[in-house]
Residue frames as qw, qx, qy, qz and C-alpha x, y, z in Angstrom:
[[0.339, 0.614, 0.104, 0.706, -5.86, 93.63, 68.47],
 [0.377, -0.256, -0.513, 0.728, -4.47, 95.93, 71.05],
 [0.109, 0.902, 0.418, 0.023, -6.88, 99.02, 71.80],
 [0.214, 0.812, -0.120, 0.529, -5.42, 102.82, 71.00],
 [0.450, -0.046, -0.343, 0.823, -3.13, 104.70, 72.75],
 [0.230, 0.767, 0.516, -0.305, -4.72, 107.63, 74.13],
 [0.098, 0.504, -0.178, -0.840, -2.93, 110.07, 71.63],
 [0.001, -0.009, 0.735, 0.678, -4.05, 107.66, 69.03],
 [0.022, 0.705, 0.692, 0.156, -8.01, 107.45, 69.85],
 [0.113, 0.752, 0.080, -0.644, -8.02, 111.56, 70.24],
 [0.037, -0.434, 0.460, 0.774, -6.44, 111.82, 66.82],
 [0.067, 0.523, 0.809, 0.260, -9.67, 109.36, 65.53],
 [0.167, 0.854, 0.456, -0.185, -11.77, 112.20, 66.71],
 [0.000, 0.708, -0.069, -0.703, -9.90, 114.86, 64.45],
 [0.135, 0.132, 0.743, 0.643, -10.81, 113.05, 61.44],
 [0.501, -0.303, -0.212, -0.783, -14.36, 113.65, 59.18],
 [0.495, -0.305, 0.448, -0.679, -16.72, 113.36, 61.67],
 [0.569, 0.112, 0.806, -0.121, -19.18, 110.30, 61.19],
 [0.085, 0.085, -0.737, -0.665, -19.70, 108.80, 57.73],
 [0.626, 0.150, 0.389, -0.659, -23.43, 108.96, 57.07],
 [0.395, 0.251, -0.839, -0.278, -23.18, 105.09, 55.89],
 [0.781, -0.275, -0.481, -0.287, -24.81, 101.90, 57.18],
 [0.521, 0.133, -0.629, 0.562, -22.16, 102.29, 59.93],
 [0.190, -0.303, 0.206, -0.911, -23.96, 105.12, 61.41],
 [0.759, -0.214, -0.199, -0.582, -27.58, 103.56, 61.74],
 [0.801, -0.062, -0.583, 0.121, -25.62, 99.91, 63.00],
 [0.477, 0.193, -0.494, 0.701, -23.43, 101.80, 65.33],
 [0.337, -0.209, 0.342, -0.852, -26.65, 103.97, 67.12],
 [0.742, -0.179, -0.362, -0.535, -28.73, 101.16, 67.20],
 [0.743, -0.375, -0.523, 0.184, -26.69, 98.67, 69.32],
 [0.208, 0.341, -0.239, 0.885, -25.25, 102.09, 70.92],
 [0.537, -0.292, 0.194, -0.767, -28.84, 102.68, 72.65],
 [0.843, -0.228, -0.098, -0.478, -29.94, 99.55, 72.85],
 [0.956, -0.105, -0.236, 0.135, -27.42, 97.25, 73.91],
 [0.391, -0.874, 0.282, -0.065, -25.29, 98.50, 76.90],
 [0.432, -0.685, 0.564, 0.160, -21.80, 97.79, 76.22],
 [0.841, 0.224, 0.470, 0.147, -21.91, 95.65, 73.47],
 [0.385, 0.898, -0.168, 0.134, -19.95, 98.36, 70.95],
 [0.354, -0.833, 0.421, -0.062, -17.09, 98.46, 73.84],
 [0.776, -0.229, 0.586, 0.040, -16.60, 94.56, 73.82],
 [0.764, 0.579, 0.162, 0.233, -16.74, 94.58, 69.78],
 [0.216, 0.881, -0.396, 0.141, -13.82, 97.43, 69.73],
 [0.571, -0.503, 0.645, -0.069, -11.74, 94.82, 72.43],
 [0.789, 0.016, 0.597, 0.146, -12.16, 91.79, 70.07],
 [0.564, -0.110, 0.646, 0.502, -11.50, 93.78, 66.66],
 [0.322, 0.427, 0.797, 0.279, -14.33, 94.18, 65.22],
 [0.091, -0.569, -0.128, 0.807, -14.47, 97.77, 64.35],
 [0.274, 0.015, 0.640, 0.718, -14.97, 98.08, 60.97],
 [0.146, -0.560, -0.807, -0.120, -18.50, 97.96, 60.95],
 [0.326, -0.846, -0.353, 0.230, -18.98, 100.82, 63.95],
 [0.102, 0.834, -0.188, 0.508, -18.04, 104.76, 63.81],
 [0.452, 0.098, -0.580, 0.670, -14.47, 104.75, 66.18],
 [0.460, -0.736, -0.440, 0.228, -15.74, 105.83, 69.92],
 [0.322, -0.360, -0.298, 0.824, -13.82, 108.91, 69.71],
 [0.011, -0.116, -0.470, -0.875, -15.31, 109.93, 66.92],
 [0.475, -0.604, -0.600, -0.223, -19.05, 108.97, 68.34],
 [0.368, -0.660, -0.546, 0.361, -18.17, 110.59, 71.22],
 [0.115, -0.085, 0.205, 0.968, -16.80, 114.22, 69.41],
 [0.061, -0.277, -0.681, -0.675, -20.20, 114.14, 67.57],
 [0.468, -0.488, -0.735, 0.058, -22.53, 113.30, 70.33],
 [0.355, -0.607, -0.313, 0.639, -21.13, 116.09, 72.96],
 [0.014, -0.019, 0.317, 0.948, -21.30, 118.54, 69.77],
 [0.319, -0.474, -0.659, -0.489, -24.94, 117.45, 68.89],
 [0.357, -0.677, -0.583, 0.272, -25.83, 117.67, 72.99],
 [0.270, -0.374, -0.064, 0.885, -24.60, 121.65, 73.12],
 [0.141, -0.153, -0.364, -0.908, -26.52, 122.67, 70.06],
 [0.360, -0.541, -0.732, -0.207, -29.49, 120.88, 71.09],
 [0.277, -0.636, -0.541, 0.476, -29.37, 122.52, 74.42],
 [0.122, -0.176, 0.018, 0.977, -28.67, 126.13, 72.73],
 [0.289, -0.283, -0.727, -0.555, -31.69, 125.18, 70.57],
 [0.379, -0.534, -0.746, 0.119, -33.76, 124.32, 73.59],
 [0.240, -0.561, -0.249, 0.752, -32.61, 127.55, 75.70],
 [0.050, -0.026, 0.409, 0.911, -33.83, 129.33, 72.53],
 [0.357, -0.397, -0.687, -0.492, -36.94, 127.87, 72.25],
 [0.467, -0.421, 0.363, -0.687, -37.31, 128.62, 76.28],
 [0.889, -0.257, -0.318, -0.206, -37.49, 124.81, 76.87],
 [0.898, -0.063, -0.341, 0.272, -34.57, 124.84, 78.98],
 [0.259, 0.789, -0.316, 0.460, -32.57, 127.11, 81.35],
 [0.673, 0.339, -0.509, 0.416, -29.40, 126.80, 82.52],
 [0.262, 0.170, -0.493, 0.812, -28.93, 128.98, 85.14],
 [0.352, -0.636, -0.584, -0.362, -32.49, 128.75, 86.85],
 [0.458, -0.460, -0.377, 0.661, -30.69, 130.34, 90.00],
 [0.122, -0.204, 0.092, 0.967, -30.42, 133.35, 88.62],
 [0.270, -0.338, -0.432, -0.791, -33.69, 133.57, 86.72],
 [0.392, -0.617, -0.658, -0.181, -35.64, 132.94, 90.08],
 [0.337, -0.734, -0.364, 0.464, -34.39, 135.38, 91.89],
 [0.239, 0.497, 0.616, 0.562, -34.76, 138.22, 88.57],
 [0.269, -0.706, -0.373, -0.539, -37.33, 139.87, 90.14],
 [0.619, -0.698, -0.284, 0.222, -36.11, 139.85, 93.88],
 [0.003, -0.955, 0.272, -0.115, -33.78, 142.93, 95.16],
 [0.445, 0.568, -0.579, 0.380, -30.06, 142.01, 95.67],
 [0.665, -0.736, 0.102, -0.083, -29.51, 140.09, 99.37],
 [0.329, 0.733, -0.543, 0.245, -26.13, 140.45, 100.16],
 [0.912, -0.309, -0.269, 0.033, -24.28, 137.79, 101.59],
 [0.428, -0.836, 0.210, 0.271, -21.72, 138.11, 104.51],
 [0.673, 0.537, -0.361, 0.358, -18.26, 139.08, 102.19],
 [0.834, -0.407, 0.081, 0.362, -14.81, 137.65, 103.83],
 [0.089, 0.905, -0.309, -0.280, -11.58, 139.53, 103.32],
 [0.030, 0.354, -0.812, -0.463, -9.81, 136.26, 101.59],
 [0.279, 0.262, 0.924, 0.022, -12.17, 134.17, 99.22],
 [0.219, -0.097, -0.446, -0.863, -15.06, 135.12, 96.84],
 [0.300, 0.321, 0.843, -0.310, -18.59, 134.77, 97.82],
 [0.019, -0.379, -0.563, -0.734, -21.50, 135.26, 95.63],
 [0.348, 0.203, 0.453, -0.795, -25.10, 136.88, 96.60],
 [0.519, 0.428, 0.721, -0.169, -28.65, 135.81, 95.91],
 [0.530, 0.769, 0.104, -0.341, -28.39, 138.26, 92.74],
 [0.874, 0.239, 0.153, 0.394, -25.13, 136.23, 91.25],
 [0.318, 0.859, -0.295, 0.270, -22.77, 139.09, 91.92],
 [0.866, -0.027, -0.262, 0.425, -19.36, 138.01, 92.76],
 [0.245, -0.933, 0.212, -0.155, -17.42, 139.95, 95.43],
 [0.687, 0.527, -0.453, 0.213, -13.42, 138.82, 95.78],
 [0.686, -0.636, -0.273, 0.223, -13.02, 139.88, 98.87],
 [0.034, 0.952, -0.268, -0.146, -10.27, 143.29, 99.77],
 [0.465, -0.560, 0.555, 0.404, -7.08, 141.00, 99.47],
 [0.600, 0.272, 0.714, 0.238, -7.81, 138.67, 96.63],
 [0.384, 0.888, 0.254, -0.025, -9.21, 142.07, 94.96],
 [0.056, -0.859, 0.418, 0.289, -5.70, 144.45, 95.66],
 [0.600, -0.084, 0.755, 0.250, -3.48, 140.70, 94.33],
 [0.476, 0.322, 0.734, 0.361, -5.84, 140.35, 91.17],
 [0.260, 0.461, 0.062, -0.846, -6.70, 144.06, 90.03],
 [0.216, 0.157, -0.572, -0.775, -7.64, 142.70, 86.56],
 [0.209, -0.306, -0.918, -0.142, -9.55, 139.79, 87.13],
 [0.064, -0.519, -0.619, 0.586, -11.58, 142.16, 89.84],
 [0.047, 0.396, -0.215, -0.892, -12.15, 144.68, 87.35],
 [0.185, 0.008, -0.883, -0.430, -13.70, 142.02, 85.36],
 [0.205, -0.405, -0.883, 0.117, -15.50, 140.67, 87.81],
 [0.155, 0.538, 0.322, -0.764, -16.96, 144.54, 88.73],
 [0.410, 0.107, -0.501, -0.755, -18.13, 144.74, 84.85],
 [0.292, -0.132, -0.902, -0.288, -20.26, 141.77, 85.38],
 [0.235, -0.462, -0.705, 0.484, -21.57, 142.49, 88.69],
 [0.031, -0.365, -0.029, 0.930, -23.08, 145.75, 86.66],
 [0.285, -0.148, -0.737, -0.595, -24.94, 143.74, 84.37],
 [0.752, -0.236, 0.193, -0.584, -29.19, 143.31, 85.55],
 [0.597, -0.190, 0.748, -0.221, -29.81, 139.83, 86.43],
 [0.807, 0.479, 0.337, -0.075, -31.37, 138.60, 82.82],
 [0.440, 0.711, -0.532, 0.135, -27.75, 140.11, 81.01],
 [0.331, -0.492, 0.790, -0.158, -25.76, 137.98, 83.87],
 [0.806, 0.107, 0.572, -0.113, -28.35, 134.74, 82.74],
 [0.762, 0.630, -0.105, -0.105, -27.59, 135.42, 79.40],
 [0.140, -0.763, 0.619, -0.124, -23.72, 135.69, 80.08],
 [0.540, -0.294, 0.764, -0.192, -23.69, 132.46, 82.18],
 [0.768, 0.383, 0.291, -0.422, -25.78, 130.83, 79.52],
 [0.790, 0.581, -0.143, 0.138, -23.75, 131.24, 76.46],
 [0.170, 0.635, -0.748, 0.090, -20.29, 130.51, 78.24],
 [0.608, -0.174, 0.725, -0.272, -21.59, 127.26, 79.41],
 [0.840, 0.432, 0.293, -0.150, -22.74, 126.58, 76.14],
 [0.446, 0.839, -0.312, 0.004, -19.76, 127.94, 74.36],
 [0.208, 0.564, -0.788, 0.133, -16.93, 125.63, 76.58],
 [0.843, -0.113, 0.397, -0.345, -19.36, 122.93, 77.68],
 [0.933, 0.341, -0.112, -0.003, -18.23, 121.02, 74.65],
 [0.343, 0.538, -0.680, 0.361, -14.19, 121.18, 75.96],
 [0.367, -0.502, 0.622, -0.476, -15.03, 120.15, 79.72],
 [0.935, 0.017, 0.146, -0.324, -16.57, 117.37, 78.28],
 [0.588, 0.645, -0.398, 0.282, -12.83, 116.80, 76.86],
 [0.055, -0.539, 0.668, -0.509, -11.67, 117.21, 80.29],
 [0.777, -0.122, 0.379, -0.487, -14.42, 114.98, 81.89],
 [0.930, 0.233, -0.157, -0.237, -13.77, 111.94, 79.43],
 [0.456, 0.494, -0.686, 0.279, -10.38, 111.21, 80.66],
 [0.037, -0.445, 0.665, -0.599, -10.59, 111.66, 84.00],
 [0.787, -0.148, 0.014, -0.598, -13.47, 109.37, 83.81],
 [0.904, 0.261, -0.337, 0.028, -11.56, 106.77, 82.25],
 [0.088, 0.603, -0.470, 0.639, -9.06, 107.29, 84.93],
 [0.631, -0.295, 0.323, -0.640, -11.62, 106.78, 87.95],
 [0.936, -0.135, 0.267, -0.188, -12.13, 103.50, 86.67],
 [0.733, 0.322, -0.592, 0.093, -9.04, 101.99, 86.10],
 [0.187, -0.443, 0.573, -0.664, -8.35, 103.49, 89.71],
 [0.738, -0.158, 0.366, -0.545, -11.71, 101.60, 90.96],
 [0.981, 0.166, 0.028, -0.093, -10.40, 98.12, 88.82],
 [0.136, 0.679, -0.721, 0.026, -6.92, 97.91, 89.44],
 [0.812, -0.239, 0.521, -0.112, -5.64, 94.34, 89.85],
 [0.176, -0.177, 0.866, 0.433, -4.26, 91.32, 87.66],
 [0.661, 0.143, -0.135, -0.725, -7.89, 90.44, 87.03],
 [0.120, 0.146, -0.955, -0.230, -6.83, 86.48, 87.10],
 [0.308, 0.270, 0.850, -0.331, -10.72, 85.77, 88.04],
 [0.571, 0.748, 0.297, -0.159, -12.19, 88.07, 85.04],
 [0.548, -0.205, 0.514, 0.627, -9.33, 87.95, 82.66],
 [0.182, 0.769, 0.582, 0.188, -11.95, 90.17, 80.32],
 [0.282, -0.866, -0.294, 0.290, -11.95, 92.85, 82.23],
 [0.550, 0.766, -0.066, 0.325, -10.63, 95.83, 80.72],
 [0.741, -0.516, -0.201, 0.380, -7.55, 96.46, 82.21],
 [0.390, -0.042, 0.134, 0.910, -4.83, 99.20, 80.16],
 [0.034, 0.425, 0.236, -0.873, -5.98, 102.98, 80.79],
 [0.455, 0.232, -0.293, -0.808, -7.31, 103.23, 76.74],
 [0.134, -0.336, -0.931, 0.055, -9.78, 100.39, 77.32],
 [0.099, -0.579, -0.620, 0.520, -11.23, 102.31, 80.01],
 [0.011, 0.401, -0.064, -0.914, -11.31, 105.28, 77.58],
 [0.122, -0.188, -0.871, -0.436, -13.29, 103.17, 74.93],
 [0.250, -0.487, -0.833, 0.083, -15.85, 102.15, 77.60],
 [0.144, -0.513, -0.413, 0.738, -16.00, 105.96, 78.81],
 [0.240, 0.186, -0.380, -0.874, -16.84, 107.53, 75.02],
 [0.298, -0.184, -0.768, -0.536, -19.32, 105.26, 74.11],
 [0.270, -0.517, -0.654, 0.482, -20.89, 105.35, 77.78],
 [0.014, -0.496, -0.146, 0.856, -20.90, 109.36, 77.30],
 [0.255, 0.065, -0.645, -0.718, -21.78, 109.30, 73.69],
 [0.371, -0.448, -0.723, -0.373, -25.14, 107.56, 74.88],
 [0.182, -0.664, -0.555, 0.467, -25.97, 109.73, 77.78],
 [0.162, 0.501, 0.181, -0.831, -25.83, 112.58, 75.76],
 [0.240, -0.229, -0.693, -0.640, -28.20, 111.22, 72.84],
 [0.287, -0.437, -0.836, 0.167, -30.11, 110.44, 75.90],
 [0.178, -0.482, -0.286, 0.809, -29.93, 113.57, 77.36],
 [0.277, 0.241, -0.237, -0.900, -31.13, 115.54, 74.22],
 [0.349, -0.408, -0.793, -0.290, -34.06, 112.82, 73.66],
 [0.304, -0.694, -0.607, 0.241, -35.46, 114.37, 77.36],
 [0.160, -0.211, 0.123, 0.956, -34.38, 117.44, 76.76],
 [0.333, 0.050, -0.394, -0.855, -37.05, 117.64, 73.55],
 [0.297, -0.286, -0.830, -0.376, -39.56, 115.12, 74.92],
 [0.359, -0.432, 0.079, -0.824, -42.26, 117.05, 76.36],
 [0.723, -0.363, -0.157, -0.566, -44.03, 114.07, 77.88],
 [0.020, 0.782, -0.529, 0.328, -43.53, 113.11, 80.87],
 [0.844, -0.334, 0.403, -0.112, -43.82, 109.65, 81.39],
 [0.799, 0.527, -0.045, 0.286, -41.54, 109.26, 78.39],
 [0.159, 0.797, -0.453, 0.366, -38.94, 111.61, 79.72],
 [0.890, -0.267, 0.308, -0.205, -39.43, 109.19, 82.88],
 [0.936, 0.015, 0.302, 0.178, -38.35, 106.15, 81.09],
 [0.704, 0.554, -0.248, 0.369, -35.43, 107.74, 79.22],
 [0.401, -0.774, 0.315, -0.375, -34.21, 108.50, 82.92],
 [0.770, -0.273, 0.544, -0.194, -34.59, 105.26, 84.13],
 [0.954, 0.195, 0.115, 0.198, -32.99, 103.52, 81.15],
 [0.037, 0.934, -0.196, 0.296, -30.19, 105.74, 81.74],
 [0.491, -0.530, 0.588, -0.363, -29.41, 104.61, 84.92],
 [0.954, -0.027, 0.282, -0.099, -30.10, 100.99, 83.77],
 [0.787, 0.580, -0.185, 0.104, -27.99, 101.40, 80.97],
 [0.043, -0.700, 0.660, -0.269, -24.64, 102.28, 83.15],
 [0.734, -0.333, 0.533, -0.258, -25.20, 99.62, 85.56],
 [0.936, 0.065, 0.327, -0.111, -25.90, 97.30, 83.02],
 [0.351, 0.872, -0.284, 0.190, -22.90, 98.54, 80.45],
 [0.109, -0.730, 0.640, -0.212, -20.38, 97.96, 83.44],
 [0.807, -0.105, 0.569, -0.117, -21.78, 94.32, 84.04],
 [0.912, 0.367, 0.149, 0.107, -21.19, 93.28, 80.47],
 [0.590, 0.746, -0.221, 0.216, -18.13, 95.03, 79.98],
 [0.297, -0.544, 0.600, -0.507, -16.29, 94.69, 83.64],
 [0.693, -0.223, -0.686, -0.003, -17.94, 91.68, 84.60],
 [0.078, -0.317, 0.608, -0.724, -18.17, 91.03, 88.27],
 [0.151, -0.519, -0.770, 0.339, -20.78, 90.76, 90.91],
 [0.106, -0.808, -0.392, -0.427, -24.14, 92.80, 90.80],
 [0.599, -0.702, -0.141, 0.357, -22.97, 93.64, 94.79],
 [0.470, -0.159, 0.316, 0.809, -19.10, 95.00, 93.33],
 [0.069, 0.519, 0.515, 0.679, -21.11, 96.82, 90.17],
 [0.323, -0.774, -0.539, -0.076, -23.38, 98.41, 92.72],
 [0.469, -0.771, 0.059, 0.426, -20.32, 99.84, 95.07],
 [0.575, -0.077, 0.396, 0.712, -18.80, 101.14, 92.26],
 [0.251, 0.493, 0.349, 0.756, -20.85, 102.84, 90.56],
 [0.458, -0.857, -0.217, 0.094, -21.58, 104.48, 93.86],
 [0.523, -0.476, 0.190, 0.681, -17.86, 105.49, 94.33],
 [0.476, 0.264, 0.552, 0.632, -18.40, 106.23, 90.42],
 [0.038, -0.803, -0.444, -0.397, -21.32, 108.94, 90.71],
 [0.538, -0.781, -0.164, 0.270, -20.13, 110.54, 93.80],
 [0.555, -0.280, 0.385, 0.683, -16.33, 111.16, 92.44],
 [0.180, 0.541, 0.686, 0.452, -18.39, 111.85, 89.05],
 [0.159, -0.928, -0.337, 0.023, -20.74, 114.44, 90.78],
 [0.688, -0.453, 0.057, 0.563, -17.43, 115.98, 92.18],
 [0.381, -0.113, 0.495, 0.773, -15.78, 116.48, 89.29],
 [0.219, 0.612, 0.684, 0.332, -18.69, 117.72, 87.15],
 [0.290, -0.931, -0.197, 0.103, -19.37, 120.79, 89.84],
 [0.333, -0.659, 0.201, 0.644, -15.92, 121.84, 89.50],
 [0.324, 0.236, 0.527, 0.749, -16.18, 122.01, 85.41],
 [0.161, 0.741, 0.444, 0.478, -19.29, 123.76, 85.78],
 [0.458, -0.696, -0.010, 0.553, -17.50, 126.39, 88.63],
 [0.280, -0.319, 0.409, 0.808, -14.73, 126.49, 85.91],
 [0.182, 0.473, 0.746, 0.432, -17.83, 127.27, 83.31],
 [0.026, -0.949, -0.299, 0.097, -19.30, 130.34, 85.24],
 [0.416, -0.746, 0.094, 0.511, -15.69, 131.65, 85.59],
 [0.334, 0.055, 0.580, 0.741, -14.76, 131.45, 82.12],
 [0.041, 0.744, 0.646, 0.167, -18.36, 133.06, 81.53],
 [0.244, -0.934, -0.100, 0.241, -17.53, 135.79, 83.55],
 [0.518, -0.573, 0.268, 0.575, -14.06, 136.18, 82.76],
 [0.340, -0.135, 0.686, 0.629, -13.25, 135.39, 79.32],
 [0.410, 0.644, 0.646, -0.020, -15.96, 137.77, 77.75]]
């Protein structure tokens, strides 16, 4: 059975969400514990059984935003620790350029004279914000990261799935497995994301820290090992990949959460 198109595995995630059947409990159990094994079942068919991967991954990146709003409520967690450590410190102004934006050590944003005369609104904007104290600016930053964290993660899941077909192009005639059409790679990227953020809200709420530890490190195992069962390959290949993977990854992440302060600032 061929896997979705991608309009057809988005339009799985605009059905009801996850049925709270035996599908649910089967589908998080080999979900955490057995790296890639969901992916390979969706390749050979066997789907019935398991909540669709877009749908596990809609749920998952919803459940990881409340948790964190939860946490940043409870004061276990903050976002924007730049800004809350330098709170208490006076305003040091960094050198401003006449094209480009720079910030300062008190998160105010300065456009620079051209970029300001060009964009009067957006500067106007950006002078309301740069009026707020430092603990209104964390709050700000806070709840627009939480409020469009759950779309960038929309943006992030393609472009993941993307990265690696990019990093597995070929015929494949030595792993003939190997996923190879773009919604594959989208399969292997929801259910990959869908267990880093269960993961992520398990350390998020576990206080101790040689537990938080080992949900780190089985993180990290879990990718690796995930890409070996579902990719095949060499441990050597797996290795330089998911190096090219985190790096490209890292990349891309820093420019959602860029576009996350600016929508913070902007769109309030």
């Amino acid at each position: 059975m061929r896997p979705p198109t991608f309009l057809q595995f988005m339009r799985e995630a605009g059905g009801r969400y996850v049925a709270l059947d035996g599908r649910l409990w089967k589908t998080l159990g080999a979900l955490v514990f057995r790296p890639g094994f969901l992916t390979r079942e969706y390749y050979a068919g066997r789907r019935r059984h398991y909540v669709r991967p877009a749908r596990l991954f809609l749920v998952a990146s919803l459940l990881l935003f409340a948790a964190l709003r939860i946490a940043v409520e409870l004061g276990d967690v903050d976002i924007v620790q730049a800004l809350d450590s330098h709170s208490a410190k006076p305003a040091a102004k960094e050198h401003r350029t006449a094209r480009g934006f720079t910030v300062d050590d008190a998160a105010s944003v300065d456009l620079g004279t051209e970029l300001g005369t060009e964009f009067p609104t957006l500067a106007k904007r950006i002078e309301r914000f740069n009026r707020l104290s430092s603990q209104e600016k964390e709050a700000q930053l806070t709840d627009g990261a939480l409020r469009y964290g759950p779309y960038a993660m929309f943006v992030l899941l393609p472009a993941f799935a993307l990265l690696l077909k990019l990093l597995y192009l070929g015929r494949g005639g030595r792993y003939p497995l190997r996923p190879r059409l773009y919604a594959e790679h989208l399969v292997f990227a929801a259910h990959l994301h869908a267990f880093l953020f269960l993961a992520i809200i398990a350390a998020t709420f576990i206080s101790v820290g040689v537990w938080r530890g080992a949900v780190i490190v089985w993180m990290l195992a879990y990718a690796i090992w995930s890409l070996r069962v579902v990719y095949r390959g060499s441990w050597l290949g797996i290795a330089a990949r998911c190096f090219v993977v985190l790096v490209a990854y890292t990349v891309m992440f820093g420019l959602l959460t860029a576009g996350l302060v600016v929508a913070a600032v902007l769109l309030r």
